[in-house]
C-alpha positions in Angstrom: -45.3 -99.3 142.1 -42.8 -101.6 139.5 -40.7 -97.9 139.2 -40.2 -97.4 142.8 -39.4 -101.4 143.3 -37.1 -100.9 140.8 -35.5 -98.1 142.1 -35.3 -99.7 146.1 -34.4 -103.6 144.7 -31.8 -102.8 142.4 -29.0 -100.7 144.4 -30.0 -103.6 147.0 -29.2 -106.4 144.7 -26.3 -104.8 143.8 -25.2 -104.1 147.8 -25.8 -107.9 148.0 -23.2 -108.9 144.8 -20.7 -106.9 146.2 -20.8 -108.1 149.6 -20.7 -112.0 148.2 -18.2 -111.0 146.5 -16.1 -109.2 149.2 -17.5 -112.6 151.0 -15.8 -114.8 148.9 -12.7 -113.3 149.8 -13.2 -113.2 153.1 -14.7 -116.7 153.4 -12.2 -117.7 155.1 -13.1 -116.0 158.1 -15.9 -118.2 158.9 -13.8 -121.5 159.6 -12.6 -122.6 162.7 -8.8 -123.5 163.4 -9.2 -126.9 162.4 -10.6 -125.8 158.7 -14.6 -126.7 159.6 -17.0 -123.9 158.8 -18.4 -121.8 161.7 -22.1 -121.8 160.9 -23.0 -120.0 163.7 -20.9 -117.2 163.2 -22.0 -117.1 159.3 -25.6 -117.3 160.0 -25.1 -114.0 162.6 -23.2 -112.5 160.2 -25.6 -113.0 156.8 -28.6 -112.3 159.4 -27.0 -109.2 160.6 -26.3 -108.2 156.1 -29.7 -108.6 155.6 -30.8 -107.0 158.1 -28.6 -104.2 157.5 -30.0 -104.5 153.4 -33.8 -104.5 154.5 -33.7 -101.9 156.5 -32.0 -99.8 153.9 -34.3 -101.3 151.1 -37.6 -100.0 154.0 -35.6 -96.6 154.2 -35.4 -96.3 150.6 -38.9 -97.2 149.9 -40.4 -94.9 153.0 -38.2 -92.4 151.0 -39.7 -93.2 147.8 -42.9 -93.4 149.0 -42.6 -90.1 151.0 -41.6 -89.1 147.2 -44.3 -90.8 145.2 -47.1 -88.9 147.6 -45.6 -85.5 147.3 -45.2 -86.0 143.8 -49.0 -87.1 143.8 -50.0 -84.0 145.3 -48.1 -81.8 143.2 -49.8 -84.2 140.4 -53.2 -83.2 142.2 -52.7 -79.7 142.3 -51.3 -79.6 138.6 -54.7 -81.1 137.6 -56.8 -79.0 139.7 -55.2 -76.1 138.5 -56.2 -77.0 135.0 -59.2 -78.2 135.9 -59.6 -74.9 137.2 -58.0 -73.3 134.2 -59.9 -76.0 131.9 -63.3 -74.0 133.7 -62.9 -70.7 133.1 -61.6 -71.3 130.0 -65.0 -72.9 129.5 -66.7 -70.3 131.2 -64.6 -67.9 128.6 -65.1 -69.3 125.5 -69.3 -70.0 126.7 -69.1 -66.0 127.1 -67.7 -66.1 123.6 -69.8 -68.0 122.2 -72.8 -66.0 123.6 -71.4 -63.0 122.5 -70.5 -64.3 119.1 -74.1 -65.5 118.8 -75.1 -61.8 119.5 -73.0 -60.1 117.3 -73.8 -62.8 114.2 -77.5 -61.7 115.4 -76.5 -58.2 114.8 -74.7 -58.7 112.1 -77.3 -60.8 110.4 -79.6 -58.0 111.7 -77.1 -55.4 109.5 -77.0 -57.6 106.8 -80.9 -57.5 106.7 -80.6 -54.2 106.4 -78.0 -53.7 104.5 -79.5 -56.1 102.0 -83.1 -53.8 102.1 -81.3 -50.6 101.8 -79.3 -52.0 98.7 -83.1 -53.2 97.4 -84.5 -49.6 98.1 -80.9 -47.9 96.6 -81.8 -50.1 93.8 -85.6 -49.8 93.7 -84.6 -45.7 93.5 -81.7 -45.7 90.9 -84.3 -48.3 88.4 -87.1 -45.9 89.3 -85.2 -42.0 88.7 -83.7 -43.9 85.6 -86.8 -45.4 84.2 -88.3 -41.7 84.9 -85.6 -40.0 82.8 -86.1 -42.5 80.3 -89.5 -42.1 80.1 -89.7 -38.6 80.4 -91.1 -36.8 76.7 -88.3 -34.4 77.2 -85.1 -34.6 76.1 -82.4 -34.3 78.8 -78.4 -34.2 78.8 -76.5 -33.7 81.7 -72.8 -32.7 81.5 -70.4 -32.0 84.2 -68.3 -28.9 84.5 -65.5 -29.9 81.8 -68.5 -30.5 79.5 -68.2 -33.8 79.5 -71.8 -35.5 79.1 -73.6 -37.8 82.5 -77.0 -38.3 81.1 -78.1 -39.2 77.8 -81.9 -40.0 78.1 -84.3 -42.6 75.3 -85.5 -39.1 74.0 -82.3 -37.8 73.4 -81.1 -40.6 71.5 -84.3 -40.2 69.3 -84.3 -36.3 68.6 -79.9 -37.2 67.8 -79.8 -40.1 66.7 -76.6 -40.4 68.9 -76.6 -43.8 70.9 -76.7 -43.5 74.5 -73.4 -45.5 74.8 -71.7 -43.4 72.3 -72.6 -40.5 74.2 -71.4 -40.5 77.5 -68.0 -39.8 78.6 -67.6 -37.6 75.6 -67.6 -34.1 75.4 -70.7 -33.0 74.3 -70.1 -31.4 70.9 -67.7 -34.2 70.1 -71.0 -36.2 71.0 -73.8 -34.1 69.1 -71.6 -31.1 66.7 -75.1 -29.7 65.6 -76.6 -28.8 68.8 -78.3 -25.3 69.1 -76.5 -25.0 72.5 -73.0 -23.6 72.7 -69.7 -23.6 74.8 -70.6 -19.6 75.7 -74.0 -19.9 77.1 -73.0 -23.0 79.0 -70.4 -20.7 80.2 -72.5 -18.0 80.9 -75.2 -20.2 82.9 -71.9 -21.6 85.2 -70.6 -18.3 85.5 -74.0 -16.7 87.2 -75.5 -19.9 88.3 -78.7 -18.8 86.9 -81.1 -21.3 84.2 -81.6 -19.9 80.8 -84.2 -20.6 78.3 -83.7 -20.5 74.4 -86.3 -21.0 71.8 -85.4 -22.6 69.1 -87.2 -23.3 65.6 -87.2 -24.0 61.8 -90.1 -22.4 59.9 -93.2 -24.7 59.5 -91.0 -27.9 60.5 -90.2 -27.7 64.6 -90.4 -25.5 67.7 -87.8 -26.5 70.6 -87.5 -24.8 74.1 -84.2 -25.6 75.4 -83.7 -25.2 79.4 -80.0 -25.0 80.8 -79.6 -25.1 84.2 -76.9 -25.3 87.1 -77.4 -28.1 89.9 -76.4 -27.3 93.2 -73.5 -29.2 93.7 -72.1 -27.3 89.9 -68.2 -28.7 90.6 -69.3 -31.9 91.0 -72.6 -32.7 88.7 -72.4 -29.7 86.5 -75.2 -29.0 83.9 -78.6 -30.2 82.8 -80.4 -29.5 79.6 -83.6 -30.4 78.8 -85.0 -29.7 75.4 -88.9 -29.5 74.9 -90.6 -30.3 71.5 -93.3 -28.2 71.4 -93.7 -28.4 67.7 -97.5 -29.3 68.4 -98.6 -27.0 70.6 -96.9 -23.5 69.0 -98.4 -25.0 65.2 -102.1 -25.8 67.2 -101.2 -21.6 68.9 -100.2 -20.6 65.4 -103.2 -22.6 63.8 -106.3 -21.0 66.0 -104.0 -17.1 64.9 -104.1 -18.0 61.7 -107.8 -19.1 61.5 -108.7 -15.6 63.2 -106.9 -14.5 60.7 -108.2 -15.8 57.6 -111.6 -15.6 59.1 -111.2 -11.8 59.2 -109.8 -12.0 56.2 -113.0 -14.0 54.5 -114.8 -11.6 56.5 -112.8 -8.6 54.7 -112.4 -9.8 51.4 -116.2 -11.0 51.3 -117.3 -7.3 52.0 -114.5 -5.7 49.8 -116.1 -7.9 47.0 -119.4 -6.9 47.3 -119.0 -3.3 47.5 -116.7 -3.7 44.8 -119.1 -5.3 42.8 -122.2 -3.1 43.0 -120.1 -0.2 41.2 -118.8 -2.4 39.0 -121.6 -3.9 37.5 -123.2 -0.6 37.0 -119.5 0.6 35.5 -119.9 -2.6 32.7 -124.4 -2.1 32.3 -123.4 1.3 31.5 -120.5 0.6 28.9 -122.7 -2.1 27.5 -125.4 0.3 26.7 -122.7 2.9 25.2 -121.8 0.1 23.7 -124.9 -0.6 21.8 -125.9 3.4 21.5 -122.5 4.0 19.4 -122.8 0.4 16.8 -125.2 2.6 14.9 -123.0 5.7 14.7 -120.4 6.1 11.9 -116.7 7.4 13.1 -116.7 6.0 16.5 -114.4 3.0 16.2 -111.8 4.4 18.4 -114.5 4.8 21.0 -115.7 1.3 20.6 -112.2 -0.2 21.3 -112.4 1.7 24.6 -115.3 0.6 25.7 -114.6 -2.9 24.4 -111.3 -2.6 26.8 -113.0 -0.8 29.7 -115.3 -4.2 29.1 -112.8 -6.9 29.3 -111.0 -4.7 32.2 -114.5 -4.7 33.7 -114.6 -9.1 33.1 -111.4 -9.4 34.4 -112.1 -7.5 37.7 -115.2 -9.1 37.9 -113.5 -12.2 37.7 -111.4 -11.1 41.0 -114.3 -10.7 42.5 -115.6 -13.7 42.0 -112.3 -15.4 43.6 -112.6 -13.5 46.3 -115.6 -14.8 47.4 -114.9 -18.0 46.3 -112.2 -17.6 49.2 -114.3 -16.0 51.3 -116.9 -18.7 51.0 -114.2 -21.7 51.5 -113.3 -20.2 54.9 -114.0 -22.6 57.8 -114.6 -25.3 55.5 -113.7 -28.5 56.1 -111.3 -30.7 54.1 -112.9 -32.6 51.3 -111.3 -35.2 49.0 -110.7 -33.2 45.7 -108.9 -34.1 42.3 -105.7 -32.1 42.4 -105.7 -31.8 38.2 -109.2 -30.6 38.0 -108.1 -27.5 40.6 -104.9 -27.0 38.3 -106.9 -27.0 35.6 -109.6 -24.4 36.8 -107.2 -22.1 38.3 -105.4 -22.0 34.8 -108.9 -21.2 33.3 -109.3 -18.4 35.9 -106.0 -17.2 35.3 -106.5 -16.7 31.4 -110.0 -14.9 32.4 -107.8 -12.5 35.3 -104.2 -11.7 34.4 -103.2 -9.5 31.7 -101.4 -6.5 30.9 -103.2 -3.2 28.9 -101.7 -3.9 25.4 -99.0 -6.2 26.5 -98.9 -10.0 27.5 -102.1 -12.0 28.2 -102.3 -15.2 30.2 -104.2 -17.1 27.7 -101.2 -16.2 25.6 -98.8 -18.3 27.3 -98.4 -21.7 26.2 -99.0 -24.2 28.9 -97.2 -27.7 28.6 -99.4 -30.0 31.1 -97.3 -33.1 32.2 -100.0 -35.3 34.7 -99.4 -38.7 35.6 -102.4 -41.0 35.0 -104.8 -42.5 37.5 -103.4 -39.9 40.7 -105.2 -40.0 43.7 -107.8 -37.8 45.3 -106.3 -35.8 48.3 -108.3 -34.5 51.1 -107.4 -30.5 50.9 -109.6 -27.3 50.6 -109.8 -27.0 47.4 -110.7 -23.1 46.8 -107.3 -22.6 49.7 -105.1 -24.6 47.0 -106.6 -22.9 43.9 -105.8 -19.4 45.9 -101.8 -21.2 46.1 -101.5 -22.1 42.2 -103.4 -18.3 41.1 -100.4 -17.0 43.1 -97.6 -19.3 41.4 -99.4 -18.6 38.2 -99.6 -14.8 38.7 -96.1 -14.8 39.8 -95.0 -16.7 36.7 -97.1 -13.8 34.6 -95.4 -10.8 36.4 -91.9 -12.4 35.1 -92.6 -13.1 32.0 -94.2 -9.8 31.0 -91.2 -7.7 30.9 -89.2 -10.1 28.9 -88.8 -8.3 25.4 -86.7 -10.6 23.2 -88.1 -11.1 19.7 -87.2 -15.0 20.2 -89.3 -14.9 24.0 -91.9 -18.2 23.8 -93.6 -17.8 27.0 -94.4 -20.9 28.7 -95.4 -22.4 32.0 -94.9 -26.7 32.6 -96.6 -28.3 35.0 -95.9 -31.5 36.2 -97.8 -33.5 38.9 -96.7 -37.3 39.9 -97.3 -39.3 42.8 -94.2 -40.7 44.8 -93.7 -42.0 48.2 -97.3 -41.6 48.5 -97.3 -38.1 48.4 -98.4 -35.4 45.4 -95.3 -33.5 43.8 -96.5 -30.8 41.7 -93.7 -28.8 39.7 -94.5 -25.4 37.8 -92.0 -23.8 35.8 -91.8 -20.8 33.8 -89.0 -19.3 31.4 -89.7 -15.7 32.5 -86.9 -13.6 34.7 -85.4 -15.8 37.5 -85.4 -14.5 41.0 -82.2 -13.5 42.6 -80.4 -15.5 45.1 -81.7 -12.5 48.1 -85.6 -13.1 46.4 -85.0 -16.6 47.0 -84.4 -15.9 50.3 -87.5 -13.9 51.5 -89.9 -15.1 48.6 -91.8 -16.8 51.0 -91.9 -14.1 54.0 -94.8 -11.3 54.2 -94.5 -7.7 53.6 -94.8 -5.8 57.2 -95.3 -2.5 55.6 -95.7 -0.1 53.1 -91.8 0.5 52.6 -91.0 -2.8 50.8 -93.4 -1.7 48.1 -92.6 2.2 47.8 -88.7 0.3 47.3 -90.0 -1.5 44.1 -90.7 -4.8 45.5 -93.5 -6.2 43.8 -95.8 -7.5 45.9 -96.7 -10.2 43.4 -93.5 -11.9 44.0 -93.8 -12.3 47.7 -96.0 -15.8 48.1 -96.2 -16.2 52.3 -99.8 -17.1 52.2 -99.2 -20.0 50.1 -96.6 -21.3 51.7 -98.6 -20.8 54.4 -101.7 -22.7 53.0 -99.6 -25.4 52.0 -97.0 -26.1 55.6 -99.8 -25.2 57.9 -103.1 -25.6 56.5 -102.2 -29.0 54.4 -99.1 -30.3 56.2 -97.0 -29.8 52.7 -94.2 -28.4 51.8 -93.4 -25.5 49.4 -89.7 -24.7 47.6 -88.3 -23.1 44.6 -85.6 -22.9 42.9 -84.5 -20.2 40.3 -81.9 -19.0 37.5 -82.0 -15.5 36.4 -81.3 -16.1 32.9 -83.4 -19.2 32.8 -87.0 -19.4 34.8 -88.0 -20.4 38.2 -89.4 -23.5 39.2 -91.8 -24.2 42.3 -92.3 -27.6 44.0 -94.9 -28.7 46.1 -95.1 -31.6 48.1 -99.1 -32.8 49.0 -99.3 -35.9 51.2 -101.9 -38.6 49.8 -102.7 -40.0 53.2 
């Protein structure tokens, strides 16, 4: 090898110089006396140097060599033992690899999963919140500081309160008129038990409102759901109220015919005293009686007539009538009915008609609506009879336009005004006897028109009042 040559021929090269040179000074030696050169001796002498060199230069390449092979071994072993190492590294890293292939199967196995579960977690939260959404009740969920979770589609309708505006907020910050309050929330936390309340306005809305604890209460709190069921207490309150006016046909129908077999008798026998007494001289006094006990008798045939008029218009249906010509005949029957012995008659009053022209038909009963203006007009007759004032006009307007396609009919009278308490309870019945022994007039009180017009024509019925000026009554028929 050109290394090991190196290393052998080099410190033999330089043996060599420094003999020559050690020759040249010694040169000398290798002449004879007479100053020729001694060949012989030279030639033993460089053959014994060389010698002497090569055998070192063999010793230091068997050295070298002895060197180069242990050197070669160690070189051998070194590589075996990484080829060794190189294998089970191999070996490692192929048990690796297998096992890394495994576990990315697993975990591509998890992921699967994982990815399914997230679907059906998905699948779940879209469908629960598409239920609660969708549900017809309302339904507000608020956690135990009160703060509202839930805000469903038909809570945003029945509010008005966005659903984004809602949550996070504490509820009464979020909705201040709810029926609900901070003590019966309390008292449903308190004994973990659901309440119900029912809540209503007269003739408009009927609401049942749940409140309930869940069963994690710290954590989820409170839900309340709040029912319309507007519908089905009006459809509960219509079938009472038809079994109720059917009786009452039924009872006002008999009442009017026993009434009016006497009665016809009372006014055939006053007609005939009547006509016995024109030929007798000095009975003029007795002649205005009779002629009163006659227009009495008129007038209470005339009830009669009206109730079986009412009687009659039980049951049927709604027919498309001309709202003036039912004003117009109830004012006709009023000036035949209502009047006082020797004080204020109906026909008396002056009645200031205000109609819109060309107003549509409405589909009503028309006998149920004539029954609701006899009762505004009585009442306005009962309040202008004890007016005394010398000045006193009596006078009823009525007023009937069409707006927002709807009927509003006004009737307003310059009698006594009803007090702020009468305003009140105008429109609520009489449960007994007592209200009347107190003084009440039954007259004033006018529940079954306000019920004919909110529940039997889908209307509405107000008033307002002045004691020192009149009342007025509004009523609101829908055209359609």
């Amino acid at each position: 090898m050109p290394k090991v040559l190196k290393n052998v021929l080099l410190p033999a090269a330089l043996l060599l110089h420094a003999e020559l040179a050690a020759a040249a000074n010694i040169f000398t030696l290798f002449k004879d006396e007479d100053g020729t050169t001694n060949w012989q001796h030279l030639a033993n002498w460089s053959s014994g140097t060389l010698i002497i060199l090569l055998t070192a230069a063999a010793i230091k390449l068997f050295i070298s060599d002895r060197l180069e092979k242990k050197a070669n071994r160690a070189l051998e072993e070194i590589r075996s033992g990484l080829e060794q190492r190189v294998l089970e590294r191999t070996a490692t890293l192929d048990e690796s690899n297998r096992l890394l292939k495994e576990t990315n199967l697993l975990l591509e196995g998890e992921i699967s999963h994982h990815k399914e579960t997230t679907n059906l977690l998905r699948f779940s939260e879209l469908y629960i919140r598409d239920i609660l959404e969708s549900m017809p009740l309302v339904l507000i969920g608020i956690n135990a500081e009160m703060v509202v979770t839930q805000w469903n589609r038909q809570a945003e309708e029945l509010t008005g309160v966005n659903q984004s505006k809602a949550l996070g907020k504490n509820l009464w910050d979020a909705y201040p008129i709810i029926t609900v309050t901070p003590n019966q929330i309390s008292k449903v936390q308190r004994e973990n038990k659901p309440i119900t309340i029912k809540h209503s306005q007269r003739g408009q809305c009927y609401y049942d409102i749940s409140i309930y604890p869940l069963r994690e209460q710290q954590e989820t709190g409170i839900v309340i759901l709040i029912d319309d069921v507007t519908q089905r207490i009006l459809a509960e309150n219509m079938l009472v109220q038809r079994d109720k006016m059917s009786s009452m046909g039924e009872l006002a129908s008999t009442m009017a015919h026993d009434i009016d077999v006497p009665l016809q008798a009372i006014l055939k026998d006053i007609r005939s005293a009547q006509q016995s007494l024109q030929v007798v001289e000095g009975t003029d006094a007795v002649r205005a009686l009779l002629d009163d006990a006659g227009e009495r008798g008129k007038q209470a045939s005339g009830v009669i007539s009206n109730l079986l008029d009412f009687a009659q218009s039980q049951g049927d249906k709604k027919r498309l009538a001309n709202i003036v010509d039912i004003v117009e005949h109830t004012v006709s029957l009023a000036a035949d009915v209502l009047s006082e012995p020797g004080g204020l008659h109906f026909r008396d009053i002056a009645i200031n008609r205000h109609y819109e022209k060309n107003l549509p038909q409405i589909r009503c009963n028309a006998s149920e609506l004539q029954q609701v203006f006899f009762s505004l007009f009585r009442h306005a007759f009962k309040s202008m009879e004890p007016v005394t004032r010398q000045d006193f006009k009596p006078t009823i307007r009525i007023d009937i336009i069409e707006c927002y396609d709807a009927l509003w009919i006004k009737v307003q009278h310059n009698g006594i005004g009803l007090s702020n308490i009468e305003q009140q309870y105008i429109f609520e019945p009489f449960f007994n006897k007592t209200s009347v022994d107190e003084g009440q007039d039954i007259g004033k009180r006018l529940s079954f028109s306000y019920f004919i017009v909110t529940e039997h024509h889908q209307g509405q019925l107000a008033v307002t009042s002045d004691v020192n000026v009149g009342t007025t009554f509004h009523l609101q028929l829908q055209v359609k």
